[in-house]
C-alpha positions in Angstrom: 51.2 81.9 131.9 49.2 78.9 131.4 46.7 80.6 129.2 49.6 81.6 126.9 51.4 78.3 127.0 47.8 77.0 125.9 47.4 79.9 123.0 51.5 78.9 121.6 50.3 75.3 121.8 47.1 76.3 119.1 49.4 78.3 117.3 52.3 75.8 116.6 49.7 72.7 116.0 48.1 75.1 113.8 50.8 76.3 111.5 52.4 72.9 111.4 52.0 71.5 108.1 52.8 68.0 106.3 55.4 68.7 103.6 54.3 65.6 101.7 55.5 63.8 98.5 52.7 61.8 95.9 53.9 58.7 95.1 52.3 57.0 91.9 53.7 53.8 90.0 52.3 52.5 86.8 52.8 48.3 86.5 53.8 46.6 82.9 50.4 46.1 81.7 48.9 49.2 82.7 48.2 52.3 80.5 50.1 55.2 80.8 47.4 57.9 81.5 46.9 55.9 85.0 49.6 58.2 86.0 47.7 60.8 85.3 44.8 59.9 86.6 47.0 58.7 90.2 48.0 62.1 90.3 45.0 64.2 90.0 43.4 61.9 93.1 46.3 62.8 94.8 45.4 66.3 94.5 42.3 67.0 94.7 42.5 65.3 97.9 45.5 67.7 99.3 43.1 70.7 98.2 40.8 69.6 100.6 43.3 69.3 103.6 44.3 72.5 105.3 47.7 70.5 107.0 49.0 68.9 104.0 51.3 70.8 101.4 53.1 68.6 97.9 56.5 69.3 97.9 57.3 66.7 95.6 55.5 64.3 93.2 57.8 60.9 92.6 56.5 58.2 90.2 57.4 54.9 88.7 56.5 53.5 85.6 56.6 49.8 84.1 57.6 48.9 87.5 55.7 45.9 89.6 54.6 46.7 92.9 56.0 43.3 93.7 59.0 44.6 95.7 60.9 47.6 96.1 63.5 47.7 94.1 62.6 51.2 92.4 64.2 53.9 91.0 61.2 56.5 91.7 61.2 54.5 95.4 64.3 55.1 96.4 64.5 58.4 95.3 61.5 58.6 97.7 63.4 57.4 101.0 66.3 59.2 99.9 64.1 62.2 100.3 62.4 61.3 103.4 66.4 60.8 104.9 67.4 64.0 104.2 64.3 65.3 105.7 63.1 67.0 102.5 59.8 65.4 103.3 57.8 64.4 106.2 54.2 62.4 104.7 53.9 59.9 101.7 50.2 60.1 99.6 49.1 57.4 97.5 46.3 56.8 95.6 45.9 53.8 96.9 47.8 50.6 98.3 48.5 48.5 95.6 50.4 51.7 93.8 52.6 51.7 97.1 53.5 48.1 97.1 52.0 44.4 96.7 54.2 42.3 99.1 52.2 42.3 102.7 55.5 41.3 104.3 57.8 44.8 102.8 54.1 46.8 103.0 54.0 46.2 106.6 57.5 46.6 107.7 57.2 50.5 106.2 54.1 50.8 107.9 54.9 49.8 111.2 58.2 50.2 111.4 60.5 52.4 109.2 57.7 55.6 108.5 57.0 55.7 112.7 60.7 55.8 113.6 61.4 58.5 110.7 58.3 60.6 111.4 56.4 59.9 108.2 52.6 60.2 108.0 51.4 58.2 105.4 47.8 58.7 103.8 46.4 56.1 101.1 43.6 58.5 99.8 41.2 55.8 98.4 41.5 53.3 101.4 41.0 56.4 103.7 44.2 55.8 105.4 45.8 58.5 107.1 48.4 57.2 110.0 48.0 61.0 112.1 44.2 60.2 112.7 42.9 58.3 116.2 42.3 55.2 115.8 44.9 55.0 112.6 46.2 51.1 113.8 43.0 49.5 113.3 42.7 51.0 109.8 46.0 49.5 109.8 45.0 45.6 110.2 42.3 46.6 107.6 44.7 47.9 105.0 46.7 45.3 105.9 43.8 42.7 104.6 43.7 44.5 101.6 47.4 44.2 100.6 46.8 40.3 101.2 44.4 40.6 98.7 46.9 42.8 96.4 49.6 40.5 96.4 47.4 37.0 95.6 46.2 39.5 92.7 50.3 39.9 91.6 51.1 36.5 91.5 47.5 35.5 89.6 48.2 37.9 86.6 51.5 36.8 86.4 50.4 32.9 86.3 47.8 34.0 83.2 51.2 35.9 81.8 53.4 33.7 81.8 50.8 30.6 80.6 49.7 32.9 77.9 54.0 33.6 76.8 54.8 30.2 76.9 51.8 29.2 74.8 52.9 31.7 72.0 56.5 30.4 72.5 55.4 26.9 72.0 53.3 27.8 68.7 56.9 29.6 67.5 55.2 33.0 67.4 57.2 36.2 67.8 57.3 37.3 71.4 58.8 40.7 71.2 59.5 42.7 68.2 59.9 41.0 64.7 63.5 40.3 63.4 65.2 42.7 60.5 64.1 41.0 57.2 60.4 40.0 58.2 57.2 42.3 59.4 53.7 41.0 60.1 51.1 41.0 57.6 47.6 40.0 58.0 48.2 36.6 56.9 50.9 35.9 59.0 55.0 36.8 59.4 56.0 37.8 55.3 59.4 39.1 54.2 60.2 42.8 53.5 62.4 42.4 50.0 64.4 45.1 50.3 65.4 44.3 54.0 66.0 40.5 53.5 68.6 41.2 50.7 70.2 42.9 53.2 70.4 39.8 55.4 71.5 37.7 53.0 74.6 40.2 51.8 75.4 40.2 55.6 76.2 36.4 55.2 78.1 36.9 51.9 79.9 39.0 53.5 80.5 36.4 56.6 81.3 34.0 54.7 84.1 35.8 52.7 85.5 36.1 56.3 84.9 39.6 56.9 84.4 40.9 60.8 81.1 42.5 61.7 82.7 45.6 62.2 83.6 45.7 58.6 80.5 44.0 56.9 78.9 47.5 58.8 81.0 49.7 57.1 80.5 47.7 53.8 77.0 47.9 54.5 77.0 51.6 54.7 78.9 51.7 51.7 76.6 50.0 50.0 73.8 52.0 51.4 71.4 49.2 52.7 69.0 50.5 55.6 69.4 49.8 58.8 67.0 47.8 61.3 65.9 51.2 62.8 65.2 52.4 59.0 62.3 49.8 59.3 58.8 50.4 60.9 56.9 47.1 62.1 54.5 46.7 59.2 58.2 46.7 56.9 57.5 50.3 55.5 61.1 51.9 54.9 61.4 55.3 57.1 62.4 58.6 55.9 65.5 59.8 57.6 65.1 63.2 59.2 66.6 66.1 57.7 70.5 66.2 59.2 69.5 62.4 60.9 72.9 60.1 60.1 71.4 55.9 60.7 74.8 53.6 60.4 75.0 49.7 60.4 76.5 49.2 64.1 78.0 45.9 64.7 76.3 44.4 67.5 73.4 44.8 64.8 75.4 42.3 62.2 76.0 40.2 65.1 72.2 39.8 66.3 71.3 38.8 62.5 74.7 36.7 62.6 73.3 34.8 64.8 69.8 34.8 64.8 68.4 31.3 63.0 65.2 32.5 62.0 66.5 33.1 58.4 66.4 29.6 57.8 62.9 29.1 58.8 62.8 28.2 61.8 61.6 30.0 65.1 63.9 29.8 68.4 61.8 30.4 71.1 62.3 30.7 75.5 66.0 31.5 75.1 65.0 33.7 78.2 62.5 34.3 81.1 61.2 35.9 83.7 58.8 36.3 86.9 56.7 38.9 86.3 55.1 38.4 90.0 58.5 38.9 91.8 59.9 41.5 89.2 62.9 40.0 88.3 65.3 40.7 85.7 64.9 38.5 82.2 67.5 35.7 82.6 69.4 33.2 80.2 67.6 29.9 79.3 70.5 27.1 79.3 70.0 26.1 75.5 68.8 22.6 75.7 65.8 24.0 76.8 65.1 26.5 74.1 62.3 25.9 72.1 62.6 25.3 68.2 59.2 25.4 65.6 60.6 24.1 62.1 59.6 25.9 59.0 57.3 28.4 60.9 58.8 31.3 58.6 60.2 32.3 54.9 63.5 31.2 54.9 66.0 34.2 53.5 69.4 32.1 53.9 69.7 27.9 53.9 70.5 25.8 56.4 74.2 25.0 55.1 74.8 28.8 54.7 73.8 29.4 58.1 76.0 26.7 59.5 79.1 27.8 57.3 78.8 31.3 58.4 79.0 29.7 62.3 82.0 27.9 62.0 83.7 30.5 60.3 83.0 33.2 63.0 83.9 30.0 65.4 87.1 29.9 64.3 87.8 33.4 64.3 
């Protein structure tokens, strides 16, 4: 009886098998065939392991590893909770997370009490090998290292942002009317005489909703008509583009068409990953005459107080 017990004992450790999910996460400033590249680590290692099957491959992209607060993550421990899988893969540590504190509590605390194994291929951590909690402190070390790494890209970030922001430079995409040419930021005719029948328009007193429609009628292209070097797009056969309001609105508002550039109106900490906020105005940053001027001043400020009083 023993001898059998002995022989069931072989057989169950030997068909038991991981049913394991890759994990891979791409940050902002990262390329995208890093995904790639994550996964195909990922599985050439599991070819090797006779124990280990995917069942699922979860990834995030333009997400910092920062915290958790992850789409691709959560659909990972949603997973794990219905018992769908039973092992997490990485590539390496710094694709799981950065922050030692949240890295450590899954490590030690929420993966033992739910059964998960969890392998990082490249730091040759696997938590079902002996010996597995000294590797631990080690990896441990390591995401220490990760998450000094976070917050010293984000310093160079953001000093490198608010140096553009402070020189009145375009952070971001260029506004309807201008494009960049190798000289500098130049206006796109066709697209500024749009802007400035948007403010006739405005200043006739007539609501975004309508300038839209007045600006279909009158067949000027939109803002999505426009590529970034200001060369006019052909519309796709059957492909209808119409003036949407919120799009009057932005170039309503926006003072750049007199000239001048308003810059940090938002911001944001890369390191922690949190969500672009609103910069109380007195702080904004304003370059004069950085830019061809497509309305005046005095229209600009007309066109305010009328939609002010509306």
């Amino acid at each position: 009886m023993a001898r059998r017990a002995n022989r069931q004992d072989r057989i169950d450790k030997k068909e038991k098998v991981s049913r394991a999910a890759s994990y891979v996460r791409l940050s902002r400033i990262e390329k995208g065939n890093e995904i790639i590249h994550q996964k195909a680590i990922i599985r050439e290692y599991v070819k090797a392991q006779k124990d280990i099957q995917i069942v699922l491959e979860i990834e995030d992209c333009n997400q910092s590893g920062t915290n958790f607060s992850r789409k691709g993550f959560d659909a990972l421990i949603k997973a794990i909770e219905k018992q769908e899988v039973d092992c997490v893969i990485v590539k390496d540590l710094s694709r799981f997370g950065r922050n030692l504190q949240e890295v450590s509590e899954y490590l030690e605390q929420v993966f033992p009490r739910l059964g998960v194994r969890f392998i990082s291929v490249l730091d040759g951590y696997d938590s079902k090998k002996e010996g597995y909690l000294e590797e631990l402190l080690l990896l441990q070390v390591k995401c220490l290292f990760h998450e000094k790494y976070a917050k010293d890209i984000s310093r160079k970030i953001h000093t490198t942002l608010e140096l553009m922001k402070n020189r009145g430079d375009f952070v971001g995409s260029v506004p309807y009317g201008y494009c960049k040419g190798k000289q500098g930021t130049v206006v796109v005719t066709g697209a500024a005489e749009g802007v400035q029948r948007i403010y006739q328009l405005a200043l006739a007193g007539m609501s975004d909703k309508a300038i839209a429609a007045e600006l279909d009628e009158l067949g000027y292209a939109t803002p999505l008509e426009y590529q970034k070097d200001g060369i006019l797009q052909k519309k796709k056969k059957g492909e209808s583009r119409r003036w949407q309001p919120s799009s009057v609105k932005r170039i309503l508002e926006n003072k750049v068409y007199t000239g001048k550039q308003i810059c940090h109106k938002s911001e944001q900490c890369f390191y922690k990953g949190e969500k672009r906020k609103k910069v109380e105005q007195d702080q904004w940053i304003c370059v004069e005459n950085k830019y061809p001027a497509i309305i005046t001043e005095e229209i600009f400020r007309r066109v305010q107080r009328i939609r002010h009083k509306n």
